[in-house]
N, CA and C atoms as an extended XYZ file, in Angstrom:
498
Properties=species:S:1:pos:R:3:atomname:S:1:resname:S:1:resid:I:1 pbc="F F F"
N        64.437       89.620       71.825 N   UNK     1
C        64.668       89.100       70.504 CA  UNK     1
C        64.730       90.265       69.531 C   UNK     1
N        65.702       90.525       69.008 N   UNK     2
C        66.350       91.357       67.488 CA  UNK     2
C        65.287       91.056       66.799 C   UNK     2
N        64.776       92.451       65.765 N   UNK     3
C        64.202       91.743       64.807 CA  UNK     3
C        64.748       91.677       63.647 C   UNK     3
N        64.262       90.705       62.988 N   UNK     4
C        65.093       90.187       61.684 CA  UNK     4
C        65.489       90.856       60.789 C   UNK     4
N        66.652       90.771       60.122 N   UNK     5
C        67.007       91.879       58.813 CA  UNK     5
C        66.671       91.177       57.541 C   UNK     5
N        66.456       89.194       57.754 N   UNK     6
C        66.981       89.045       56.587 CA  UNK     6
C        65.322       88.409       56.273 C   UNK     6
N        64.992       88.542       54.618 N   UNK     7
C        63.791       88.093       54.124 CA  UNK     7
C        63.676       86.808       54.154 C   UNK     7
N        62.378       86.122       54.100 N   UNK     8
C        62.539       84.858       54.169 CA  UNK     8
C        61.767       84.694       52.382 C   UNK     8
N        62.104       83.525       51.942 N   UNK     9
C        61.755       83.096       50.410 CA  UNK     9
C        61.485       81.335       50.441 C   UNK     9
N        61.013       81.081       49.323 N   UNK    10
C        60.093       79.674       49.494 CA  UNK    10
C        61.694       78.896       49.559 C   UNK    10
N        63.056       79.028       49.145 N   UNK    11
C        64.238       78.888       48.979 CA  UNK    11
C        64.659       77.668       50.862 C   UNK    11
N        64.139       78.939       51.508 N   UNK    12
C        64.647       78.449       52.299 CA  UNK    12
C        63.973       77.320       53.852 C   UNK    12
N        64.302       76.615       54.700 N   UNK    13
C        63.664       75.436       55.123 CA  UNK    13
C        62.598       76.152       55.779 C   UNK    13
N        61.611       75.170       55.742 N   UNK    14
C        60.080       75.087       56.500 CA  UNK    14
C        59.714       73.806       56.295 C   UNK    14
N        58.949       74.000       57.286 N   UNK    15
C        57.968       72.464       57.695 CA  UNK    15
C        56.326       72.823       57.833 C   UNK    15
N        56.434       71.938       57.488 N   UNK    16
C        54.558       71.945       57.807 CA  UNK    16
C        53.930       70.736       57.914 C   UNK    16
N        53.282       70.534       59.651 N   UNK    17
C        53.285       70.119       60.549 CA  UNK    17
C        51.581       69.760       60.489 C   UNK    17
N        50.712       68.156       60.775 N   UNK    18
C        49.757       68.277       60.784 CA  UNK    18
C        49.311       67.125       61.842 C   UNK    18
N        48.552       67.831       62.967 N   UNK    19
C        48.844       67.151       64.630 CA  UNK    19
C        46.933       66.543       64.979 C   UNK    19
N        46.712       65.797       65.059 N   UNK    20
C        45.535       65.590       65.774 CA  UNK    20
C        45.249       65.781       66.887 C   UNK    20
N        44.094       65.556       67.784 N   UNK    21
C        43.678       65.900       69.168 CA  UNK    21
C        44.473       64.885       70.154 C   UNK    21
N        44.718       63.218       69.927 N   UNK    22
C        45.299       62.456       71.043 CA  UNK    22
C        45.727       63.377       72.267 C   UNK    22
N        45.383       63.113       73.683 N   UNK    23
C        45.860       63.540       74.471 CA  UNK    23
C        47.692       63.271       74.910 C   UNK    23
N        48.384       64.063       75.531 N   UNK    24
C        49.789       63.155       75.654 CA  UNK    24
C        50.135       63.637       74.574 C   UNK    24
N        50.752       62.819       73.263 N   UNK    25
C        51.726       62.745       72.879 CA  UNK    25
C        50.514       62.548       71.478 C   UNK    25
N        50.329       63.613       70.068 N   UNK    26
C        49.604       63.935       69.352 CA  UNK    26
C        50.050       63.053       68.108 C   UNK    26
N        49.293       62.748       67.686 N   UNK    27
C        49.448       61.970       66.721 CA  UNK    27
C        49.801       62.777       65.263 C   UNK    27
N        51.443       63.010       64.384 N   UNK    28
C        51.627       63.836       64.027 CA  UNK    28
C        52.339       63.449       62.064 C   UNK    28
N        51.877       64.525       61.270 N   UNK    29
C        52.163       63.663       59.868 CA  UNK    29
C        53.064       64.966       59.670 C   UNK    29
N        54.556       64.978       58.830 N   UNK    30
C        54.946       65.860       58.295 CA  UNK    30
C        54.718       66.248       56.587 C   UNK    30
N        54.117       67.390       55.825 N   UNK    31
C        54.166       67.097       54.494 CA  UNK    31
C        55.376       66.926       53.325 C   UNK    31
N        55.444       65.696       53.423 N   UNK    32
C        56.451       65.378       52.737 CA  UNK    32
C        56.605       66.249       50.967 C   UNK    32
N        57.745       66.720       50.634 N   UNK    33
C        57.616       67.088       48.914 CA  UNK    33
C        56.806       68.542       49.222 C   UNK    33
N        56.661       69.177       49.553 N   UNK    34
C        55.810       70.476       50.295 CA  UNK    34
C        56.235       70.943       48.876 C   UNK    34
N        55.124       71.809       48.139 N   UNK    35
C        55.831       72.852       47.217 CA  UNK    35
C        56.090       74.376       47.579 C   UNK    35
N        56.684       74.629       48.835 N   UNK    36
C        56.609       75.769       49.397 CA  UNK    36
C        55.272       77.159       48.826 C   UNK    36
N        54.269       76.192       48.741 N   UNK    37
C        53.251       77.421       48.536 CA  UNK    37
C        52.332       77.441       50.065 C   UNK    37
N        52.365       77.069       50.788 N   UNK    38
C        51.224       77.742       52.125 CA  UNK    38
C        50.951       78.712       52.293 C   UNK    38
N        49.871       79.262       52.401 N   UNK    39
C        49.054       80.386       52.319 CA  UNK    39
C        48.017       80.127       53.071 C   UNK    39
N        47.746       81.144       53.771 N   UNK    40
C        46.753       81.377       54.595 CA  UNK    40
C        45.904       83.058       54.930 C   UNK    40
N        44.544       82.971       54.253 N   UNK    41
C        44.141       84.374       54.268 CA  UNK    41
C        42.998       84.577       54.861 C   UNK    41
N        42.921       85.714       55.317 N   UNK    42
C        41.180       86.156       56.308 CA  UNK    42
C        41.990       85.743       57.971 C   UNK    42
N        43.209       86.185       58.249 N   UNK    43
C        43.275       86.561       59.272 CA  UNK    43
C        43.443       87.615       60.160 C   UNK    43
N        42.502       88.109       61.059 N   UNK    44
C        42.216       89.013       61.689 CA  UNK    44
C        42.552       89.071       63.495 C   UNK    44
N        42.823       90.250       63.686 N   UNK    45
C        43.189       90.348       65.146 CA  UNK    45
C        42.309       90.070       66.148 C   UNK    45
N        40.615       90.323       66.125 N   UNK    46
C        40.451       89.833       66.809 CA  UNK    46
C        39.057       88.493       66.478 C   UNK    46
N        39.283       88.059       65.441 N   UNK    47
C        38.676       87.359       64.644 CA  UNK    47
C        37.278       87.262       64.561 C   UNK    47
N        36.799       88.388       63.927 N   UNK    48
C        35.572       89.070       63.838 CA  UNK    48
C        35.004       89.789       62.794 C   UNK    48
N        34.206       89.132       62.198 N   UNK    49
C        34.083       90.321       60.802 CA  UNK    49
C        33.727       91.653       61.396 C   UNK    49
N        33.792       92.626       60.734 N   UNK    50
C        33.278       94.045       60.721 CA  UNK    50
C        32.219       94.576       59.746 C   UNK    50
N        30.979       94.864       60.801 N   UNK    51
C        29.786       95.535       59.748 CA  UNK    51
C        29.673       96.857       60.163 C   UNK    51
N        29.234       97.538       58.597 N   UNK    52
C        28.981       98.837       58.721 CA  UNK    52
C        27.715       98.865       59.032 C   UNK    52
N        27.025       99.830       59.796 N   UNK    53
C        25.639      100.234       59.633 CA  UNK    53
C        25.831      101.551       59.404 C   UNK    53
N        24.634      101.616       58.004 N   UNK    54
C        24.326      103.280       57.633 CA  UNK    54
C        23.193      102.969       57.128 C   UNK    54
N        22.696      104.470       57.344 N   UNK    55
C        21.779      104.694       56.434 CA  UNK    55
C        21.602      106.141       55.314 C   UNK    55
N        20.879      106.308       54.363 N   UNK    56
C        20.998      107.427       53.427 CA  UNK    56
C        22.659      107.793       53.588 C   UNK    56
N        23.574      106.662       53.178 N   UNK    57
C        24.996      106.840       53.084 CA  UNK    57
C        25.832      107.456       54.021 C   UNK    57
N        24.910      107.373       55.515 N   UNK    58
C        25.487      108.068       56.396 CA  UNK    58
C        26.590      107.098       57.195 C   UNK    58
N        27.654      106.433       57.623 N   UNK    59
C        28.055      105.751       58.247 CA  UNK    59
C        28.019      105.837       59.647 C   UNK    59
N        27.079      105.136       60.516 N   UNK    60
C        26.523      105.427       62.065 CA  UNK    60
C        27.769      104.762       62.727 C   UNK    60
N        28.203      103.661       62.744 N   UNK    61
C        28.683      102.511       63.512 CA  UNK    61
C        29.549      101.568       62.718 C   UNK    61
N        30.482      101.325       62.870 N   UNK    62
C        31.272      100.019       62.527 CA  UNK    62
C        31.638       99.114       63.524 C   UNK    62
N        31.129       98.312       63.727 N   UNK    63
C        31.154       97.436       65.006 CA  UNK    63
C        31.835       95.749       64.474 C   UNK    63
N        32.232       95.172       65.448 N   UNK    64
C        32.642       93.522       65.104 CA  UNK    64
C        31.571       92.751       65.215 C   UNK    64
N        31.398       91.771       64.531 N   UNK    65
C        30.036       91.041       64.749 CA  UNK    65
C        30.264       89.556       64.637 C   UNK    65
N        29.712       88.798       64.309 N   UNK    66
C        30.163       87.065       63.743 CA  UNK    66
C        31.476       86.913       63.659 C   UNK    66
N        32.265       85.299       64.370 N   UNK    67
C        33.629       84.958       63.840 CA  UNK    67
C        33.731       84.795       62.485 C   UNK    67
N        34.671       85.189       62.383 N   UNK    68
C        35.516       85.191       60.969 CA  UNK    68
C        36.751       83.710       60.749 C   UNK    68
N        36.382       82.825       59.762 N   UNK    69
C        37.438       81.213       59.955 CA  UNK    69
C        38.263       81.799       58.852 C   UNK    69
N        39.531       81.699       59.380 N   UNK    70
C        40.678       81.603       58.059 CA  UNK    70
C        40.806       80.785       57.590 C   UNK    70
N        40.912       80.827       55.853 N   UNK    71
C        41.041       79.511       54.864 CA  UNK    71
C        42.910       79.298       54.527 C   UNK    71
N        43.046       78.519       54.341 N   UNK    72
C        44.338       78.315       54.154 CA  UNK    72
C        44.627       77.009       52.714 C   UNK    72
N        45.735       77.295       51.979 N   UNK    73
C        46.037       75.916       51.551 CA  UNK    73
C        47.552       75.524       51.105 C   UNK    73
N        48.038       74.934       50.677 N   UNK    74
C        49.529       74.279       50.683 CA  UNK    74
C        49.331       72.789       49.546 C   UNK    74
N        50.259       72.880       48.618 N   UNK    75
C        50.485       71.313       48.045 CA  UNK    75
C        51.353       70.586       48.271 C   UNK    75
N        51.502       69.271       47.641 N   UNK    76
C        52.866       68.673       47.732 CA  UNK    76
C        52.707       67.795       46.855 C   UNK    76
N        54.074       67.392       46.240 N   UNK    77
C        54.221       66.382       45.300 CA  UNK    77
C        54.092       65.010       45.968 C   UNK    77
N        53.412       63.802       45.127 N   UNK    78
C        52.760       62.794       45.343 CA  UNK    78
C        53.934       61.500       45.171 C   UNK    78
N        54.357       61.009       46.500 N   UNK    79
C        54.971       59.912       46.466 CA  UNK    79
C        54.071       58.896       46.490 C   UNK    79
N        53.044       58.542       47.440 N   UNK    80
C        52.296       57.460       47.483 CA  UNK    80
C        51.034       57.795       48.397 C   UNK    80
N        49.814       57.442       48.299 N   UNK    81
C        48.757       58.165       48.584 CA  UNK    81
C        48.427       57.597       50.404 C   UNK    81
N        48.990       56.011       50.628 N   UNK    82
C        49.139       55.305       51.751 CA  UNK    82
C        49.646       54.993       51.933 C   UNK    82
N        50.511       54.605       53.227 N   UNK    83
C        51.480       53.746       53.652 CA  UNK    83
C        50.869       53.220       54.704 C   UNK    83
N        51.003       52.110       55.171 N   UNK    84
C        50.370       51.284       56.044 CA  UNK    84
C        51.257       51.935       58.108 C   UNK    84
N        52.619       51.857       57.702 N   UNK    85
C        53.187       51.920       59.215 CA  UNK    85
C        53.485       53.108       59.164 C   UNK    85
N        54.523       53.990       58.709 N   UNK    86
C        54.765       55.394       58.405 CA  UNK    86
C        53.378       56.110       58.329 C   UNK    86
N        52.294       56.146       57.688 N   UNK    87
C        51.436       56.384       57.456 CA  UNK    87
C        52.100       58.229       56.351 C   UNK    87
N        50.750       58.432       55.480 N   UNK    88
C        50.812       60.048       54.724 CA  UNK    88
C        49.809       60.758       55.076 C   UNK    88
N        49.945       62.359       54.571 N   UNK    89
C        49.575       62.942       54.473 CA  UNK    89
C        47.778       62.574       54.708 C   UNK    89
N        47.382       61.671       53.046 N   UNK    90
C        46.338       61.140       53.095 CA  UNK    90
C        45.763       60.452       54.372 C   UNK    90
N        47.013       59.448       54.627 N   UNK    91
C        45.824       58.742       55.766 CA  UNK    91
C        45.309       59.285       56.867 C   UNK    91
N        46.427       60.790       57.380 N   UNK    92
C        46.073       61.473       58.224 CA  UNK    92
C        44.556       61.817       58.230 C   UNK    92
N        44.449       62.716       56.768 N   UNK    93
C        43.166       63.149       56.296 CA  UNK    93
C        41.866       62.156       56.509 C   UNK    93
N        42.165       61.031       55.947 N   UNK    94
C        41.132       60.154       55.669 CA  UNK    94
C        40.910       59.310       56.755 C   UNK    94
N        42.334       58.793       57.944 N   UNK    95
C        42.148       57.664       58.976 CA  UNK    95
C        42.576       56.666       58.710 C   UNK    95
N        43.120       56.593       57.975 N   UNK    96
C        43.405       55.330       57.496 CA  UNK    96
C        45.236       54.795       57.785 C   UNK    96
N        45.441       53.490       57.650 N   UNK    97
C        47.032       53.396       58.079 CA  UNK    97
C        47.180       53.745       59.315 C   UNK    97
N        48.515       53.895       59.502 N   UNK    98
C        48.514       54.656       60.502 CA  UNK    98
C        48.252       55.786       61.528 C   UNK    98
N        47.302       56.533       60.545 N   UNK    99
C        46.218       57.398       61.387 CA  UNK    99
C        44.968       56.888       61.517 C   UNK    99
N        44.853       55.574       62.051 N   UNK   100
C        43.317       54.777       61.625 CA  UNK   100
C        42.880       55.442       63.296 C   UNK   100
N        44.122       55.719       63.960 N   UNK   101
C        43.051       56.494       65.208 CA  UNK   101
C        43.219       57.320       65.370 C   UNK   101
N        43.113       58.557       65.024 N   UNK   102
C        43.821       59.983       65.041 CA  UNK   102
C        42.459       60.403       65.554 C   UNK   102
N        42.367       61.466       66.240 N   UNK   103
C        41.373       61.629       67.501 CA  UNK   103
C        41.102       63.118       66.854 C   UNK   103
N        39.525       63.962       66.890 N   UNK   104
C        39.823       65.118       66.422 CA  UNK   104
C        39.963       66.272       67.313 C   UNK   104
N        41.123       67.168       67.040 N   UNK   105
C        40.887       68.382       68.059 CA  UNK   105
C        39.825       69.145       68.168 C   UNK   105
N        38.603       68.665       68.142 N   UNK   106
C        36.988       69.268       68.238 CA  UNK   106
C        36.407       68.489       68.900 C   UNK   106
N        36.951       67.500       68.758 N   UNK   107
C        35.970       66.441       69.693 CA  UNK   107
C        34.806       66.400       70.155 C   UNK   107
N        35.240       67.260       71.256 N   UNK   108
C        33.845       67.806       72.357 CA  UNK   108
C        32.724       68.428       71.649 C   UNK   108
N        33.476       69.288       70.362 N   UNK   109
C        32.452       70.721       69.723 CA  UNK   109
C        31.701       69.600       68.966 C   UNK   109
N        31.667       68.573       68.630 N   UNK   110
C        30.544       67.714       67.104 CA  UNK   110
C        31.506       66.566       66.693 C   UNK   110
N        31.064       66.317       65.293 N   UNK   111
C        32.090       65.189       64.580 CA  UNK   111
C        32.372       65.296       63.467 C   UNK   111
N        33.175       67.122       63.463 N   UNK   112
C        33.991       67.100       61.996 CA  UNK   112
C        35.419       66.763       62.780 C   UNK   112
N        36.078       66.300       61.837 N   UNK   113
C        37.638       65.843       62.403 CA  UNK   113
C        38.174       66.977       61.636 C   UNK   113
N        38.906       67.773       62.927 N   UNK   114
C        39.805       68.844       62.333 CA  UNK   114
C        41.071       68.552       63.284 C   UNK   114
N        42.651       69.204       62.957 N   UNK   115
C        43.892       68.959       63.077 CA  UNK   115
C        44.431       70.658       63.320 C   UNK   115
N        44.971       70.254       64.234 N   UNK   116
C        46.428       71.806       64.090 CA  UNK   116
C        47.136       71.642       63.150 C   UNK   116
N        47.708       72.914       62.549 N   UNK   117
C        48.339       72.467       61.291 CA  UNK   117
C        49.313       73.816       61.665 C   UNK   117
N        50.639       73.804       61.462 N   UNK   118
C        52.245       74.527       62.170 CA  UNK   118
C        53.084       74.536       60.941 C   UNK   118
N        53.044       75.354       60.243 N   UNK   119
C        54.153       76.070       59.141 CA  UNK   119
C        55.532       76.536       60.371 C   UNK   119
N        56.288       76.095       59.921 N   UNK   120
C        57.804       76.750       60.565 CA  UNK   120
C        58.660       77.009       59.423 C   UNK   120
N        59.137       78.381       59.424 N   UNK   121
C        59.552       79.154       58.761 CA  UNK   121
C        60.861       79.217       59.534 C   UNK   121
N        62.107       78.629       58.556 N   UNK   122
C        63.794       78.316       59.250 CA  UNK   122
C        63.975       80.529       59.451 C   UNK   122
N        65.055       80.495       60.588 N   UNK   123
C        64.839       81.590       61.188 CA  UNK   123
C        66.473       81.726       61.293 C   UNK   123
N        66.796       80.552       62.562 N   UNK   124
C        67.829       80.480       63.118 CA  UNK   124
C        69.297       80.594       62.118 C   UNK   124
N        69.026       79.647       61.083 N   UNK   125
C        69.998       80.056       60.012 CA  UNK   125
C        71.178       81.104       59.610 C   UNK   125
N        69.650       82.162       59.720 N   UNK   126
C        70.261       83.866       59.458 CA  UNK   126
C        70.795       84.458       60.541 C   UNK   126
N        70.615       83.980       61.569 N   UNK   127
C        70.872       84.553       63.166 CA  UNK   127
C        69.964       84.911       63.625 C   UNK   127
N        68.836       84.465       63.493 N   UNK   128
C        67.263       85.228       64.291 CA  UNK   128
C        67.476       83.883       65.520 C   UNK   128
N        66.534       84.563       66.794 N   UNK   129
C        66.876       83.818       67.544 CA  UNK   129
C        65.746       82.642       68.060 C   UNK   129
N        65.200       82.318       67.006 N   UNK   130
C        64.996       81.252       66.955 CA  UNK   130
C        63.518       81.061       65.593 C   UNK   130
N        63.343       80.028       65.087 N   UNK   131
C        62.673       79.849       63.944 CA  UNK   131
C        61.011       80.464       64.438 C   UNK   131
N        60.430       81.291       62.643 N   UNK   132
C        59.392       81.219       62.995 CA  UNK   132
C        58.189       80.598       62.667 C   UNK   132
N        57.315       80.775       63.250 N   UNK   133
C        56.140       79.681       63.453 CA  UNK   133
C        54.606       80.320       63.506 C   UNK   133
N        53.654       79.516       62.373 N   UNK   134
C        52.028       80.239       62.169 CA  UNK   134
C        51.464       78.971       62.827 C   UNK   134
N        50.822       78.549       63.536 N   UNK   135
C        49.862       78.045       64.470 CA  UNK   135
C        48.133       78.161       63.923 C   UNK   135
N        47.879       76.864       63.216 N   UNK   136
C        46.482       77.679       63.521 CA  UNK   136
C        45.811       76.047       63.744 C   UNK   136
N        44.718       76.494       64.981 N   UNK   137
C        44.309       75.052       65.408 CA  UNK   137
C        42.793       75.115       64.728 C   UNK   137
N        42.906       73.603       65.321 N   UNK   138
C        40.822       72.769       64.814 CA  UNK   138
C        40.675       73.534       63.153 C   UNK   138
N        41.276       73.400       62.276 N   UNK   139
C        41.668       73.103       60.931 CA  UNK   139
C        40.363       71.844       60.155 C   UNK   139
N        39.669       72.454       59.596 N   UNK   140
C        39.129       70.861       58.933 CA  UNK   140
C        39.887       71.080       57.757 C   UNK   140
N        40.403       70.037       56.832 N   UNK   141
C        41.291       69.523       55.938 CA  UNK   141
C        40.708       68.751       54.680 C   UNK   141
N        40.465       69.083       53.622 N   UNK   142
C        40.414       68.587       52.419 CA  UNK   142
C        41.286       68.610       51.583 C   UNK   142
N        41.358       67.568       50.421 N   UNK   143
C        42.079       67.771       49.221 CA  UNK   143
C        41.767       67.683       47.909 C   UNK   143
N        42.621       67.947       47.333 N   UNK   144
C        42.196       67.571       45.714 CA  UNK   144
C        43.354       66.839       45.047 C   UNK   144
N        42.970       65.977       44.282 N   UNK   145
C        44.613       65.154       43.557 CA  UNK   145
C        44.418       65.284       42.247 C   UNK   145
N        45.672       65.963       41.336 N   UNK   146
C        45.895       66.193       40.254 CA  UNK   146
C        47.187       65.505       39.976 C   UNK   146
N        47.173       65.226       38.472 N   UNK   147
C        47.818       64.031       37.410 CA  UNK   147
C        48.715       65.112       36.715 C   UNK   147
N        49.941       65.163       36.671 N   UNK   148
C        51.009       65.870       35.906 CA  UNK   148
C        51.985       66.019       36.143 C   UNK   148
N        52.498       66.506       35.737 N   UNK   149
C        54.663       66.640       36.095 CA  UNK   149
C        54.714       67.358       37.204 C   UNK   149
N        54.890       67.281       38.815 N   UNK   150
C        54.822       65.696       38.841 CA  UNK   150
C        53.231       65.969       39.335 C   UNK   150
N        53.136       64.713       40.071 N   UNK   151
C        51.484       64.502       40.414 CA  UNK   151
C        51.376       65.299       41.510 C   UNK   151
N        50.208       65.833       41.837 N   UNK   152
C        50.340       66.954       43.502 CA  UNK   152
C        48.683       66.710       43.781 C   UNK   152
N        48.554       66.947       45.680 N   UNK   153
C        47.507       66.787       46.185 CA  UNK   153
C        47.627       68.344       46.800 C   UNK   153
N        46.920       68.598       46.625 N   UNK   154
C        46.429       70.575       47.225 CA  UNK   154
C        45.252       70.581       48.555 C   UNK   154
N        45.868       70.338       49.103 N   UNK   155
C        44.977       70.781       50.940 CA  UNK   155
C        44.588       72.010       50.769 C   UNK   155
N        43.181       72.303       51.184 N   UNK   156
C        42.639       73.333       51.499 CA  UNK   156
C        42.215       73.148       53.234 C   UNK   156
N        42.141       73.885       53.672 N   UNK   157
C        41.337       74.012       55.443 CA  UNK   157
C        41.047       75.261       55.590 C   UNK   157
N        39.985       75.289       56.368 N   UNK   158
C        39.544       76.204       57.432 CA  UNK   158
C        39.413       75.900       58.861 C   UNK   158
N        39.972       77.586       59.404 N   UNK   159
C        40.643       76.962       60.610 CA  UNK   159
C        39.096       77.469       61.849 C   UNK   159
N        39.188       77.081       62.314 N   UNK   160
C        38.056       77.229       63.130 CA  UNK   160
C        38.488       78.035       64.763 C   UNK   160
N        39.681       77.362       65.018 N   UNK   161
C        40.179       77.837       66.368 CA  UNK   161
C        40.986       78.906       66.337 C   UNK   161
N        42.416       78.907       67.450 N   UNK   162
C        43.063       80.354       67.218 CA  UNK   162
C        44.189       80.220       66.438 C   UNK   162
N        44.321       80.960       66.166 N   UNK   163
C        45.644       81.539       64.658 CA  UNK   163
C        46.870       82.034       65.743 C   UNK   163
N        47.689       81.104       66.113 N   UNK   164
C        48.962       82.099       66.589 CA  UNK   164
C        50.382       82.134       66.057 C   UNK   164
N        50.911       83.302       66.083 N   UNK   165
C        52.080       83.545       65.113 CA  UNK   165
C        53.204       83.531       65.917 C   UNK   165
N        54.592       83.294       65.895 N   UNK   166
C        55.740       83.235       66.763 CA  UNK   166
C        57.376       83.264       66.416 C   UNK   166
C-alpha cells in the first residue's frame, strides 16, 4: 500500500460506527448528523504511563508503569433522542428501543456497558487503497445534550481496551 499524498479534512466522508458485545452479528448504531469533530487523545504505543524516578534532580529511571485509557469525544446534531425500531444513538447508550438488548463488550470484566466505537476516514476516493480506520474497543460512553442552532448531544468515552489504527 502507497502512502497517501492527499490530506484528509472534516470536508470529506467518515463514519462513526458504535458496535456492542452480541456474539455473531453485533448489534450496531451509525452517528447520524456527525459534526465531523472526533477526537481522541492519550494514545500511546504501548499503553502505559511513564514515571520518572529521581532524586536531588537526578533522573535514575524512566520506566512504564499503570495503563493509560484514552478519552475520546465526537457530537452530532439532534434529530430525535428515540426511535423505537431503527433505534439512535441514545438508545444505544441508554438500552432502550432497539438497543433494549445490546450486550456489553466487558461483560466478563464487571457491569459497566462499554461499545467499540470505528471512525472511518473516506481514503479510497483519492486513490489510497483502501479507507482509513481508528478502532478503539470496550469504550464506556456518555453524553451531554445541549439546546441551540441546531440542538447537539456530545459523547465523551474512555476506551479501556485496544486502540487500533488502519
Amino acid at each position: 500500500m502507497a502512502l497517501s499524498g492527499i490530506v484528509k479534512t472534516q470536508f470529506d466522508a467518515g463514519a462513526l460506527v458504535i458496535e456492542d458485545g452480541t456474539s455473531g452479528t453485533a448489534l450496531s448504531v451509525t452517528a447520524r448528523f456527525d459534526q465531523a469533530n472526533f477526537a481522541v487523545s492519550g494514545v500511546m504505543p504501548s499503553r502505559r504511563n511513564a514515571t520518572a524516578y529521581q532524586s536531588r534532580a537526578v533522573l535514575h529511571s524512566l520506566r512504564q508503569t499503570d495503563l493509560s485509557f484514552p478519552t475520546g469525544s465526537f457530537s452530532i446534531m439532534v434529530s430525535e433522542f428515540s426511535e423505537a425500531s431503527a433505534g439512535t444513538l441514545v438508545d444505544m447508550i441508554e438500552g432502550t428501543g432497539a438497543y433494549a438488548a445490546r450486550i456489553s463488550t466487558t461483560e466478563a470484566k464487571g457491569d459497566m456497558m462499554t461499545f467499540d466505537v470505528t471512525f472511518t476516514q473516506e481514503g479510497t476516493t483519492y486513490g489510497d487503497s483502501a479507507d482509513g480506520t481508528i478502532t478503539l474497543e470496550d469504550c464506556h460512553l456518555t453524553f451531554d445534550f445541549s439546546e441551540g442552532d441546531p440542538n447537539t448531544i456530545t459523547c465523551n468515552f474512555t476506551c479501556y481496551g485496544t486502540v487500533t489504527f488502519a
